[in-house]
N, C-alpha and C positions, 0 to 999 in steps of 0.2 A: 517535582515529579512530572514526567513527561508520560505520555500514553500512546503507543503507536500502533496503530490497526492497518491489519492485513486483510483486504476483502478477496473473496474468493467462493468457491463452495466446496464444504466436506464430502470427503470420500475418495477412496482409491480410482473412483471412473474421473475423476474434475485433476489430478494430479497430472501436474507437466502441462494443462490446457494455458491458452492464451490468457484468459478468465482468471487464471489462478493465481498471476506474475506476484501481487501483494502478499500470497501465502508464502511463496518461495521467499520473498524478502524479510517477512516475519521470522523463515526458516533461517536464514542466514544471519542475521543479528541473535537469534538465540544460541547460534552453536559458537560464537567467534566469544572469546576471551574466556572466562571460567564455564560456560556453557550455560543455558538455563534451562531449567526442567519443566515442562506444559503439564498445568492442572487444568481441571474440567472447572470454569467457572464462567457466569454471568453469560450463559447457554453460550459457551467458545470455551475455547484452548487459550489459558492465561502463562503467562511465564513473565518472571523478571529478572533483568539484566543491570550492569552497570556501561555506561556508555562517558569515559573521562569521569572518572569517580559521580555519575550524577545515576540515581536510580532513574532507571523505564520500563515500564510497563509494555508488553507484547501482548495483542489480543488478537485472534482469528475467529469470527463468531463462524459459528456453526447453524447458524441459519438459513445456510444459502443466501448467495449476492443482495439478492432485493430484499433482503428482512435485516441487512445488516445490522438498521437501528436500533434493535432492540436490544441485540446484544451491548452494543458502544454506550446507550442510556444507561445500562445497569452499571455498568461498569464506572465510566463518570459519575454517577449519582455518589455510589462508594467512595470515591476516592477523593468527592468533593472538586472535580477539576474543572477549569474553565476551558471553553472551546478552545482558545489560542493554544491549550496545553495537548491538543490531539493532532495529531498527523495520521490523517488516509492514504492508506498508500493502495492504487487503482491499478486497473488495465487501462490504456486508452486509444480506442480505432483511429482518431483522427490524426495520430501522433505515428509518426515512422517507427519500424523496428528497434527498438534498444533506446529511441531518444526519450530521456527524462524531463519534467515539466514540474516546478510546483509552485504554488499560490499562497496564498494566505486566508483566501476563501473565494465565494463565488458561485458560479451557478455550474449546477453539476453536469453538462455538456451530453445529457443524454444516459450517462451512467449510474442505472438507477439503487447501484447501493451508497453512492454518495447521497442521491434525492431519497434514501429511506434514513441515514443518518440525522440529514437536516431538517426533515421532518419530524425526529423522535429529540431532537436537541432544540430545536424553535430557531436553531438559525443555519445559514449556509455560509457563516464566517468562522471557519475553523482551517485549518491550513490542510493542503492536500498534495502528497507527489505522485503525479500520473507515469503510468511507464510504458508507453509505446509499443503495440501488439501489431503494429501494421493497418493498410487500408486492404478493407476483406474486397474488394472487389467488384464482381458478380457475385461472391457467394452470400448467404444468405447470415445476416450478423448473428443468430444465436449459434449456425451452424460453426461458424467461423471461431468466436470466441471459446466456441468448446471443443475448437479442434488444436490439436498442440505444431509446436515450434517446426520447420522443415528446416534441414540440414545445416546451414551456414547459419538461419535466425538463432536457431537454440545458443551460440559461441557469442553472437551478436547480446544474446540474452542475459548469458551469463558475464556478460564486461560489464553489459548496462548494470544489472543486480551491483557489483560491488561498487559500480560510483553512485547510485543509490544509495547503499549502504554507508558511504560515504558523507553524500548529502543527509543521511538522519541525524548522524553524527555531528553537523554544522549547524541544522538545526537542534540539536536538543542543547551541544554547546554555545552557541551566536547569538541562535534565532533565525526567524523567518526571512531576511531583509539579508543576510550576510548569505543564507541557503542560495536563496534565488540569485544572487548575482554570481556565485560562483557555479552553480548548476544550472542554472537556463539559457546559458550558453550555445550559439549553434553549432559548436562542435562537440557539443554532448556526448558522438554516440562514434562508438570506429563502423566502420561499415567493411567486409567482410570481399 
């Protein structure tokens, strides 16, 4: 069994924000094949899906971004699962519009609901797909990440989301080694 967490934060003001891109991704793995239905559990939105006949687990905690870990503990504790079986799926400033990234673990780049994860799990070796919200600029990063998609990003956004979608799919069937070589590519991302 595979676990894959959507960070983001609850609520109709945080939907469609930059911040949010893991919820959307969460959203979109739940609705593709038989669909999966979201219960309230382990303070988040749980759902499970089938992904190549292999059960996965979908979680969005609802603790807002930086308390992520509380939610992702509980849930791991339950299900008895080891780090290597989670996948984070992040926003990330450093990373261009639409281009996807992911690791096998590592240091959380500033992104502090990855650093609340690894602090509630005791490690930062758990694997992570970041997804590229763009470099805010001049504006100011909290303003930034909770401001949503302009024009051409949002089409950019939504191509990225399904080869994401994709890459979960390599990882829950491959693993982490076969994910990252077919998606960390620098052609990752169409640009608009």
């Amino acid at each position: 069994m595979k676990l894959v967490v959507g960070l983001g934060n609850p609520g109709t003001k945080y939907q469609g924000t930059r911040h949010n891109v893991g919820f959307e991704l969460i959203d979109r793995l739940a609705s593709g094949g038989r669909g999966a239905n979201f219960t309230r559990k382990f303070d988040g939105r749980m759902a499970e899906t089938e992904i190549d006949f292999r059960r996965v687990l979908l979680l969005k905690p609802e603790t807002f971004m930086n308390l992520s870990g509380r939610s992702v503990s509980q849930a791991v504790r339950f299900f008895k699962l080891e780090p290597h079986e989670i996948l984070a799926v992040c926003d990330d400033l450093s990373l261009p519009v639409g281009k996807i990234r992911i690791r096998p673990g590592g240091s959380d780049g500033g992104q502090k609901g990855l650093r609340d994860i690894a602090a509630h799990l005791g490690t930062n070796q758990f694997p992570r797909l970041r997804i590229g919200i763009g470099d805010q600029g001049d504006t100011d990063a909290v303003d930034f990440v909770l401001s949503r998609f302009r024009g051409p990003e949002r089409a950019v956004i939504d191509d990225s989301l399904i080869l994401a979608s994709q890459a979960v799919a390599v990882w829950v069937t491959q693993g982490i080694d076969p994910a990252m070589n077919r998606f960390n590519g620098p052609t990752n991302i169409k640009q608009s």
